[in-house]
DSSP file (Angstrom, degrees, kcal/mol; ACC not computed):
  #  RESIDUE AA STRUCTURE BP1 BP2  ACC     N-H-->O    O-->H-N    N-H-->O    O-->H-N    TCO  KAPPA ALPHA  PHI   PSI    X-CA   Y-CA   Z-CA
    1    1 A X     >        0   0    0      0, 0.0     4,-1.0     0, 0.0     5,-0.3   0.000 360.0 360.0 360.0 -56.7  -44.9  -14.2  -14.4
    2    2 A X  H  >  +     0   0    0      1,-0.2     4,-2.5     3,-0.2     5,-0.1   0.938 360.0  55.6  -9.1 -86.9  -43.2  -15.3  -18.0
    3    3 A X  H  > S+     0   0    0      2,-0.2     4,-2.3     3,-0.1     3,-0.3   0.717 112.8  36.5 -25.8 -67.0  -40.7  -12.0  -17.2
    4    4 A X  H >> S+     0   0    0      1,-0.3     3,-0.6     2,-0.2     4,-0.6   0.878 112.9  55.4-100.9 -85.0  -39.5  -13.0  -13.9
    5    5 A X  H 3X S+     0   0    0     -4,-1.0     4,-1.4     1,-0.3    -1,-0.3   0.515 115.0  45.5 -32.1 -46.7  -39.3  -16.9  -14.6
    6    6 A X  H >X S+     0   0    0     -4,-2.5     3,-5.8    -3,-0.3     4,-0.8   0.968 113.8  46.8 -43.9 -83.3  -37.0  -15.7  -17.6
    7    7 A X  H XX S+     0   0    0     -4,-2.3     4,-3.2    -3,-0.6     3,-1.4   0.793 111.9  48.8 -44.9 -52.3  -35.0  -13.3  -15.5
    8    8 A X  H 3X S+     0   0    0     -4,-0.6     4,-2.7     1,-0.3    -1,-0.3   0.873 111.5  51.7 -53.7 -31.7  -34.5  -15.9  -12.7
    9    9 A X  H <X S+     0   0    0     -3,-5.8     4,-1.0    -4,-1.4    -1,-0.3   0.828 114.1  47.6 -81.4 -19.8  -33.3  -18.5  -15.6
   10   10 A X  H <X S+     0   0    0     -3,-1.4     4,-1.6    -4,-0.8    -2,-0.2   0.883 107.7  52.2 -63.7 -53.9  -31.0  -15.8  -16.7
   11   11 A X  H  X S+     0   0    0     -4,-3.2     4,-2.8     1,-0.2     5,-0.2   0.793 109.8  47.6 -68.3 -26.0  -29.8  -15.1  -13.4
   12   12 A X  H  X S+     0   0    0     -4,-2.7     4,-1.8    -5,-0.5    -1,-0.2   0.951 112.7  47.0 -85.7 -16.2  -28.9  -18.8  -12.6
   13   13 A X  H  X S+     0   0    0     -4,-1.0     4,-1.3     1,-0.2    -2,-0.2   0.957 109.7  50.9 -70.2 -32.4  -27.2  -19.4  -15.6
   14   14 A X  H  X S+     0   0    0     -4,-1.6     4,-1.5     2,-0.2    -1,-0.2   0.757 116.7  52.7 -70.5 -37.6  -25.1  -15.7  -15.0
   15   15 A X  H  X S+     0   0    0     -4,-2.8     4,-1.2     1,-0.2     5,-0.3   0.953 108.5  43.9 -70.8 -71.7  -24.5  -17.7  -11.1
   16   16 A X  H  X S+     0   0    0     -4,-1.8     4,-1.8     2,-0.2    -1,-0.2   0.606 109.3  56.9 -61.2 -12.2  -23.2  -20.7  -12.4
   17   17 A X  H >X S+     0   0    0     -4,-1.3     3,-1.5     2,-0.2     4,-0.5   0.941 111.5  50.2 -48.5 -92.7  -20.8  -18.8  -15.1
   18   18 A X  H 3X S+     0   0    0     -4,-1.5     4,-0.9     1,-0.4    -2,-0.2   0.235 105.1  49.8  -7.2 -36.0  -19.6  -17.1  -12.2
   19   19 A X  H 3X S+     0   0    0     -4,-1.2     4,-0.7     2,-0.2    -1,-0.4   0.828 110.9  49.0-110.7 -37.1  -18.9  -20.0  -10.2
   20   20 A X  H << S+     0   0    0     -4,-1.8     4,-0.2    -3,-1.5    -2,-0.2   0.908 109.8  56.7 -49.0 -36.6  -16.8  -21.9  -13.0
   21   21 A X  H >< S+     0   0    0     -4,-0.5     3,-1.0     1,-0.2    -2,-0.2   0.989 117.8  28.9 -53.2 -89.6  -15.1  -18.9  -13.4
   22   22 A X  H >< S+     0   0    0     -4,-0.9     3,-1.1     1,-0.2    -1,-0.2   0.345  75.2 127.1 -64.5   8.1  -14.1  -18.9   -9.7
   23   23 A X  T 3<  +     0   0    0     -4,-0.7    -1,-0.2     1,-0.3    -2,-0.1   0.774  59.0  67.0 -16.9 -65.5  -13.9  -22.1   -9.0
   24   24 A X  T <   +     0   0    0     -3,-1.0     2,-0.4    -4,-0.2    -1,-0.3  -0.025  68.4 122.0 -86.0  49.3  -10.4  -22.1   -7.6
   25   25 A X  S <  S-     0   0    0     -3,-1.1     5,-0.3    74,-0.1    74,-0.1  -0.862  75.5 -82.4 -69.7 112.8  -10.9  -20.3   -4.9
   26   26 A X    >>  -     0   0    0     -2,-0.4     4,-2.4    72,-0.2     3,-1.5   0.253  32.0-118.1 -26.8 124.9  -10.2  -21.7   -1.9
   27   27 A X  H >> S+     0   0    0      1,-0.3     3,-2.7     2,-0.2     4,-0.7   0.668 108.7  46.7 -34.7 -84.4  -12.5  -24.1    0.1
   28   28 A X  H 3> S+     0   0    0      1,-0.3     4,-0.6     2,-0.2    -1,-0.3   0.561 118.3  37.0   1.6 -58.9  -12.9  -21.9    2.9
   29   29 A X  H <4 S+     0   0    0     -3,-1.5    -1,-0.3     2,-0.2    -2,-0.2   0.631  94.3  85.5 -85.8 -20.2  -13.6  -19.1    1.4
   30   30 A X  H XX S+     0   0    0     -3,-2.7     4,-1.3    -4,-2.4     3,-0.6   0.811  94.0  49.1 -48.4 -44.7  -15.6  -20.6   -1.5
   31   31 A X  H >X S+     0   0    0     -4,-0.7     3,-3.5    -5,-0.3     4,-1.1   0.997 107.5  50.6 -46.5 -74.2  -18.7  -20.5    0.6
   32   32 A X  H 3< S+     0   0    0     -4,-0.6     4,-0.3     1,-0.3    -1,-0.3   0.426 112.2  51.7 -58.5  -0.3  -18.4  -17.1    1.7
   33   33 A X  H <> S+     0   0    0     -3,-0.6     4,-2.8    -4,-0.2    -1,-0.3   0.585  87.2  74.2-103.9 -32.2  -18.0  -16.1   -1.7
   34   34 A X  H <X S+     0   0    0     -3,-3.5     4,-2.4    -4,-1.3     5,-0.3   0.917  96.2  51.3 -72.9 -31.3  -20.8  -17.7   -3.4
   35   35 A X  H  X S+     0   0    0     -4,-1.1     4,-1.9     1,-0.2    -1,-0.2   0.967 110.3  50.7 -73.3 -28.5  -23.6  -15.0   -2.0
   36   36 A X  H  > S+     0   0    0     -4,-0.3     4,-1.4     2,-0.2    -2,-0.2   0.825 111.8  49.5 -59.9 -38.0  -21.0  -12.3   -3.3
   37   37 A X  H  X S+     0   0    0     -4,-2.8     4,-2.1     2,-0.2     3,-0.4   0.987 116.9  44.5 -69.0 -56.5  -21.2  -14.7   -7.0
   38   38 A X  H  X S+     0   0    0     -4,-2.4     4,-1.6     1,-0.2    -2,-0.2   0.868 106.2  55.5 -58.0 -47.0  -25.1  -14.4   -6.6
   39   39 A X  H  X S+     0   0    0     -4,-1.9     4,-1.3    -5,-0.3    -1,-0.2   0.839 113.2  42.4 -30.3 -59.8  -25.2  -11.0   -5.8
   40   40 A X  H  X S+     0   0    0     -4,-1.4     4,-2.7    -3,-0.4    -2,-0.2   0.618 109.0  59.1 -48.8 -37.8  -23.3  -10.1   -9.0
   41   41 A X  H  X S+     0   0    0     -4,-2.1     4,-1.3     2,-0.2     5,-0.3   0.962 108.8  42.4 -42.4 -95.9  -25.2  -12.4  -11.0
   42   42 A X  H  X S+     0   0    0     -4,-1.6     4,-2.2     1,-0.2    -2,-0.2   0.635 117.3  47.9   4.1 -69.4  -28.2  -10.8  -10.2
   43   43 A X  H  X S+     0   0    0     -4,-1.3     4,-2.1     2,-0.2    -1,-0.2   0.963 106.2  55.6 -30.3 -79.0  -26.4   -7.4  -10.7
   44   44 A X  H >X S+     0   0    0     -4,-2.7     4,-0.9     1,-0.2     3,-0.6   0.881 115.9  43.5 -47.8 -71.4  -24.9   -8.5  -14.2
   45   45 A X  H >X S+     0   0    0     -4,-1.3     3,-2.0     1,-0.3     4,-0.7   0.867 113.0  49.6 -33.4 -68.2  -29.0   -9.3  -15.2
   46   46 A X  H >X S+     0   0    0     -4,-2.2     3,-1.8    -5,-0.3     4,-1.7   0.850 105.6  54.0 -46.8 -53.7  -30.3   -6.5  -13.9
   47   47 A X  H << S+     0   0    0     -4,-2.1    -1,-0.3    -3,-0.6    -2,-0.2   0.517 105.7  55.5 -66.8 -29.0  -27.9   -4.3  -15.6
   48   48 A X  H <X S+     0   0    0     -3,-2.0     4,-0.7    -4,-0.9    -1,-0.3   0.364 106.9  50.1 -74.1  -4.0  -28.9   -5.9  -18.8
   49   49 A X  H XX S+     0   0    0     -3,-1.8     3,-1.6    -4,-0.7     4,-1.1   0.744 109.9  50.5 -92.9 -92.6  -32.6   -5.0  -18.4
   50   50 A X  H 3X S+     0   0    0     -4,-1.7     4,-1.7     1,-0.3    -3,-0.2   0.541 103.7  58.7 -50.9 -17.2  -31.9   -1.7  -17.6
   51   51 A X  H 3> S+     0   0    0     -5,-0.2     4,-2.9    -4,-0.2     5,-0.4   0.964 104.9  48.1 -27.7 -74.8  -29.8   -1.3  -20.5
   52   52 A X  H << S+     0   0    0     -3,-1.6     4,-0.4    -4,-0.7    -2,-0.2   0.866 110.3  49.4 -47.7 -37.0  -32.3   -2.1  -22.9
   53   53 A X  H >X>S+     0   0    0     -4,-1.1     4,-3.2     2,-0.2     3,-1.6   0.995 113.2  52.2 -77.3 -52.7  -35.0    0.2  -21.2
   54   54 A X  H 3X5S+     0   0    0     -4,-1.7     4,-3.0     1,-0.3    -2,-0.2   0.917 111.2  50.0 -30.8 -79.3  -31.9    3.1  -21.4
   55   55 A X  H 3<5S+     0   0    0     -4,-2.9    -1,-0.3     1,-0.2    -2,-0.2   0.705 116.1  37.9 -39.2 -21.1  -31.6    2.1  -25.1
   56   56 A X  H <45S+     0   0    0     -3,-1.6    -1,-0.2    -5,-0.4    -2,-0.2   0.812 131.2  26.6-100.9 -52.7  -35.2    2.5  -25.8
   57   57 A X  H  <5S-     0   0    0     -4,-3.2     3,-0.3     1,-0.2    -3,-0.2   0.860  95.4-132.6 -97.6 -24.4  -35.9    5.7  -23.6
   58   58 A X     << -     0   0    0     -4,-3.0    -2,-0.2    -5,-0.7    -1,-0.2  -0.688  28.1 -84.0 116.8-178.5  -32.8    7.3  -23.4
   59   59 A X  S    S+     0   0    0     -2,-0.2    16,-0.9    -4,-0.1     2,-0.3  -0.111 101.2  70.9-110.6  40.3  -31.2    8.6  -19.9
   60   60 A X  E     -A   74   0A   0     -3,-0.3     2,-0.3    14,-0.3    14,-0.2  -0.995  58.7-173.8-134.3 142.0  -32.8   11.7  -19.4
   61   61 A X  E     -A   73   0A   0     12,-2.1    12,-1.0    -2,-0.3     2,-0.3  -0.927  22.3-123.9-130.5-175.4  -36.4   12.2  -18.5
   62   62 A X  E     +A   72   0A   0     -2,-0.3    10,-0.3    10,-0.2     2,-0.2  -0.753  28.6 179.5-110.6 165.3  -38.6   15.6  -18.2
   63   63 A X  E     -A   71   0A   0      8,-1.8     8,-2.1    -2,-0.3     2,-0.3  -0.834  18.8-148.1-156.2 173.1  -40.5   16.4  -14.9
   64   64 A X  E     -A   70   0A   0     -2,-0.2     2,-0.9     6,-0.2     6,-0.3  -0.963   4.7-163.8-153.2 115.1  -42.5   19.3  -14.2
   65   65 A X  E >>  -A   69   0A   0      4,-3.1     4,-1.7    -2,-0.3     3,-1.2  -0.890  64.5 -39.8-111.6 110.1  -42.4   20.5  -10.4
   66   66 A X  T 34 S-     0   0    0     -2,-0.9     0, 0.0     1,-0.2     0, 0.0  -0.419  95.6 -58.2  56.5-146.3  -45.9   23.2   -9.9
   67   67 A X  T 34 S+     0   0    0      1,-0.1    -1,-0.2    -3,-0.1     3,-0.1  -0.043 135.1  41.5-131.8  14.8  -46.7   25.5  -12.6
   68   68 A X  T <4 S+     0   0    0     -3,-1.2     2,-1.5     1,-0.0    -2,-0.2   0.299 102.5  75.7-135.4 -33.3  -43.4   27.6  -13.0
   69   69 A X  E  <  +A   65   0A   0     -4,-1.7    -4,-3.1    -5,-0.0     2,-0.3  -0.566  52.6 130.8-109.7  90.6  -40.8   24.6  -12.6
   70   70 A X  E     +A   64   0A   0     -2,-1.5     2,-0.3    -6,-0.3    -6,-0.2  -0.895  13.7 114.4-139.9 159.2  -39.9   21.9  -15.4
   71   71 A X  E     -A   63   0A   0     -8,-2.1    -8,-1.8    -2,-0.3     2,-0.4  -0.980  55.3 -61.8 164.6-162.0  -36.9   20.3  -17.2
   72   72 A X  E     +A   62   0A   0     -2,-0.3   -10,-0.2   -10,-0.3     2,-0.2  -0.978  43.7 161.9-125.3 145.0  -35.0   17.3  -17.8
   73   73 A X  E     -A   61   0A   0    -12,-1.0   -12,-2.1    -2,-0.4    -2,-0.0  -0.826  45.1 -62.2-111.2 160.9  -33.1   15.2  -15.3
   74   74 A X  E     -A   60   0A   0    -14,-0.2   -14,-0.3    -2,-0.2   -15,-0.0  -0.299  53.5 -99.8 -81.3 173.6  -31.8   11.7  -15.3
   75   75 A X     >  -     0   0    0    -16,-0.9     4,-1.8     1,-0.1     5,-0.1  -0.011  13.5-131.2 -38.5 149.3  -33.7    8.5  -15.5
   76   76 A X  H  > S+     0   0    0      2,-0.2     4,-1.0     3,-0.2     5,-0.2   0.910 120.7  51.2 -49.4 -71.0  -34.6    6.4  -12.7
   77   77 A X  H  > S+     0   0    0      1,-0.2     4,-3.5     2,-0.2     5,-0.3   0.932 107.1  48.5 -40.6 -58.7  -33.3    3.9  -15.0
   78   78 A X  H  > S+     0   0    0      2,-0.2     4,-2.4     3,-0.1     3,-0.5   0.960 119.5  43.5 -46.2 -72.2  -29.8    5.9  -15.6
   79   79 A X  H >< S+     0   0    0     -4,-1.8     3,-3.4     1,-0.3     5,-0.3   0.681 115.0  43.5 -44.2 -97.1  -29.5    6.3  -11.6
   80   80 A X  H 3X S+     0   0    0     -4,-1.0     4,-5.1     1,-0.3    -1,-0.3   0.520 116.4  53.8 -29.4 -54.4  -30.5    2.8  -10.5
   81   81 A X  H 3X S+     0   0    0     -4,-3.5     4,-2.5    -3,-0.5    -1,-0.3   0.955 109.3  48.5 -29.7 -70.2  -28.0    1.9  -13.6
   82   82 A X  H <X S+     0   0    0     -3,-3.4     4,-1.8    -4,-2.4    -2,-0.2   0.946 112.1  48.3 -35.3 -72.0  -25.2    4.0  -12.1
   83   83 A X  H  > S+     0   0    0      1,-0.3     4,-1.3     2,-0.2     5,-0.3   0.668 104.9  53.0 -84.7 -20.4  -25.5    2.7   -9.1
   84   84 A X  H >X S+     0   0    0     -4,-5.1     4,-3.2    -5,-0.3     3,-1.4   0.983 109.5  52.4 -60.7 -67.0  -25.7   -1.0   -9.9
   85   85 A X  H 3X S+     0   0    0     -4,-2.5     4,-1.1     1,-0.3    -2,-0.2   0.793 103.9  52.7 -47.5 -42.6  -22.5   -0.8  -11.8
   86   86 A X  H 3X S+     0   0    0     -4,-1.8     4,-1.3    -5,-0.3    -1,-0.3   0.765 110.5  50.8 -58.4 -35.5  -20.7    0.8   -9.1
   87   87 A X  H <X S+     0   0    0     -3,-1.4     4,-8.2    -4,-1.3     5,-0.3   0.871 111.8  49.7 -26.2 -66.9  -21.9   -2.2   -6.6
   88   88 A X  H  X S+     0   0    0     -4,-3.2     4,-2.2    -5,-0.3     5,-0.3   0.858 103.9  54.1 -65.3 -20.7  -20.8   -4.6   -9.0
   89   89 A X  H  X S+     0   0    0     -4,-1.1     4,-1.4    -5,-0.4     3,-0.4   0.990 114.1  44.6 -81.6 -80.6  -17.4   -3.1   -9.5
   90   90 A X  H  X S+     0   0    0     -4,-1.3     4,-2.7     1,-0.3     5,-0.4   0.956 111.1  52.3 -22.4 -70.2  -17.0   -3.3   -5.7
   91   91 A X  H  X S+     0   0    0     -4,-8.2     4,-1.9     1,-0.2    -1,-0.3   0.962 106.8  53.5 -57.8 -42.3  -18.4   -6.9   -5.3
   92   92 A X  H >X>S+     0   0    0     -4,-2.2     3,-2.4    -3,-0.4     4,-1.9   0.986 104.0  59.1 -63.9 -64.1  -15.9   -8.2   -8.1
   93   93 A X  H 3X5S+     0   0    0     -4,-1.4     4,-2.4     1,-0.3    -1,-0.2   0.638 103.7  47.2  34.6 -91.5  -13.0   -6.7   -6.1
   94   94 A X  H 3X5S+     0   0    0     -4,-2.7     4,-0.9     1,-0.2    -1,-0.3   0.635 115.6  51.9 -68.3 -28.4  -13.8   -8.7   -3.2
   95   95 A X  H XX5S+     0   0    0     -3,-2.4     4,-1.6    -4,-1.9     3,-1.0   0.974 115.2  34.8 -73.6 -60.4  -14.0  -11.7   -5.8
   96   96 A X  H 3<5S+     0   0    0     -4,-1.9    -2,-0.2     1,-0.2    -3,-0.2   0.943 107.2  61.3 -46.8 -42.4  -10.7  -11.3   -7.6
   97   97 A X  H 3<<S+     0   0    0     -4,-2.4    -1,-0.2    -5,-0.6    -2,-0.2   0.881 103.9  58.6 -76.5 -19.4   -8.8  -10.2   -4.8
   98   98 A X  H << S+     0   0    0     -3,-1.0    -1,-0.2    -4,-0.9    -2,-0.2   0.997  83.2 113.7 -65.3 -51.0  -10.1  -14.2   -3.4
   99   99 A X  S  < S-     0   0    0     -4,-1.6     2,-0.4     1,-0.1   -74,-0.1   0.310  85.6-100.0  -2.7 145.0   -8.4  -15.5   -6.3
  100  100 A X        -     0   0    0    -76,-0.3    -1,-0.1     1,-0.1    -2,-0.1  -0.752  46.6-111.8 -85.0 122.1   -5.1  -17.8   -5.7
  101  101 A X        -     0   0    0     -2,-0.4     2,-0.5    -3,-0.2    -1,-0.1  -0.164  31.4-148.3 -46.0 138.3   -2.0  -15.5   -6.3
  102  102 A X        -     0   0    0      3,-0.0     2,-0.3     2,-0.0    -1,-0.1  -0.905  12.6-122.3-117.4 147.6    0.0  -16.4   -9.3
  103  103 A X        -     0   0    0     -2,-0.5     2,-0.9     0, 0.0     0, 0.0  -0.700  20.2-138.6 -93.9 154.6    3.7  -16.0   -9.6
  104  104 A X        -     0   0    0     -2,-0.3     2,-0.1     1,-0.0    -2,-0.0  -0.937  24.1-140.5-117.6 126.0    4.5  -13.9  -12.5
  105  105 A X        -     0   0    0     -2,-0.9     2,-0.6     1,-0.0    -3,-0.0  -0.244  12.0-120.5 -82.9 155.7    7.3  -15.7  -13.9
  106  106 A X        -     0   0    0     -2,-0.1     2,-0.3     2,-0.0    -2,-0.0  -0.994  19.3-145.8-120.7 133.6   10.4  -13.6  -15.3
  107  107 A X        -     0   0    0     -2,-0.6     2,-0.7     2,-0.0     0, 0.0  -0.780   4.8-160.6 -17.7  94.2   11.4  -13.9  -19.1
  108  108 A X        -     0   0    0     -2,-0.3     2,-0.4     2,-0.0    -2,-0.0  -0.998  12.8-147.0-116.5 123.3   15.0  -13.6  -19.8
  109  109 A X        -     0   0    0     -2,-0.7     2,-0.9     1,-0.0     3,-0.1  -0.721  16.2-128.7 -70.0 111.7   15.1  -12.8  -23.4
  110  110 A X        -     0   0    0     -2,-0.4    -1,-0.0     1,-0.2    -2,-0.0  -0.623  25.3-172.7 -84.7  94.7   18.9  -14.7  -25.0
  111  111 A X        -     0   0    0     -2,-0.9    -1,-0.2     1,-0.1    -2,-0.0   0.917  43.4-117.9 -70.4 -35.7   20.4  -11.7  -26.9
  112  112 A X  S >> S+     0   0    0     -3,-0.1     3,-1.2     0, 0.0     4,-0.7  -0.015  85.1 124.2 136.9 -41.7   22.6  -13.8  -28.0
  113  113 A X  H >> S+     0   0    0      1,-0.3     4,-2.8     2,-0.2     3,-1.7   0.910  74.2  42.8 -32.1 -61.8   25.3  -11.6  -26.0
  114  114 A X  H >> S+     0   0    0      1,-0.3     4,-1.5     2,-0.2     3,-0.5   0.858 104.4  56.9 -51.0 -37.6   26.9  -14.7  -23.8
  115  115 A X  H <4 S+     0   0    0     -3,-1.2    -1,-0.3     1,-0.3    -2,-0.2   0.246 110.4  52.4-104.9   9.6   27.2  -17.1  -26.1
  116  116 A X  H << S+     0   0    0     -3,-1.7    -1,-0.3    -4,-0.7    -2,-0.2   0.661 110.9  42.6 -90.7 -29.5   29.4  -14.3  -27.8
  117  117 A X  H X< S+     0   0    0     -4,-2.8     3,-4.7    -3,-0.5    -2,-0.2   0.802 117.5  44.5 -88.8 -72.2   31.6  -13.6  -25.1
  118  118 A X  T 3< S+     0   0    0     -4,-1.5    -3,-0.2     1,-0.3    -1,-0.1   0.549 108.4  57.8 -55.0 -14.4   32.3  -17.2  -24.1
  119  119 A X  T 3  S+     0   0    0     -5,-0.1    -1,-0.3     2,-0.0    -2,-0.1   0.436  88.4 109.3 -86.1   4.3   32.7  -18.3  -27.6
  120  120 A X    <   -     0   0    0     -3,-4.7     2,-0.7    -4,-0.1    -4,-0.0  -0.523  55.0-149.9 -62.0 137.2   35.7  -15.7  -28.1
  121  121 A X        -     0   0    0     -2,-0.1     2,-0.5     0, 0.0    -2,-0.0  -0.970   5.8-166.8 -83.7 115.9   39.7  -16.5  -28.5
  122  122 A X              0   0    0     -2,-0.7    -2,-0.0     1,-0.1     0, 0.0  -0.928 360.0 360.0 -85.9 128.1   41.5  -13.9  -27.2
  123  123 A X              0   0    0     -2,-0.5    -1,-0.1     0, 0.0    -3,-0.0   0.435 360.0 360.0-110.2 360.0   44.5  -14.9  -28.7
């Protein structure tokens, strides 16, 4: 019970990162967004557990099918892993792409060049 009371306190702090983060997001869409923030939360947690068990056991394990047929394959862990990350990669997407558009401002770098022609006599 300890374990999952942790994970759950992990996972709200992981939500409410997530939602400061995203924060400007539009009202409207802020709702609809927050079960995609929890979802990822979730994810993010998960994805750190199953790390660790990766780190301890490794990603491969060995299996034995009847009496002729054995070897190594991946983990449970490895798959489940895979396949979280690929989720999460998806759901952040759909999060960024809510994001308010920025204008990407243009830079004009002063070579120096103008204030060379327009300070010339041409005599």
């Amino acid at each position: 019970m300890g374990n999952y009371l942790e994970k759950v306190k992990r996972i709200k702090r992981e939500t409410s990162r997530l939602k400061k983060l995203f924060a400007n997001i539009d009202e409207n869409k802020k709702k609809l967004v927050f079960t995609t923030i929890e979802d990822i939360a979730f994810m993010t947690i998960t994805m750190q557990d199953l790390r660790e068990t990766i780190n301890r056991k490794g990603t491969t394990v060995e299996y034995k099918n009847g009496e002729n047929q054995y070897g190594t394959k991946q983990s449970p862990e490895a798959q489940y892993y895979l396949q979280l990350s690929q989720r999460q990669t998806q759901a952040m997407k759909i999060l960024v792409d809510c994001l308010p558009k920025t204008e990407k401002k243009v830079v004009v770098e002063d070579d120096g060049f103008e204030d060379f022609v327009n300070g010339r006599e041409d005599v």
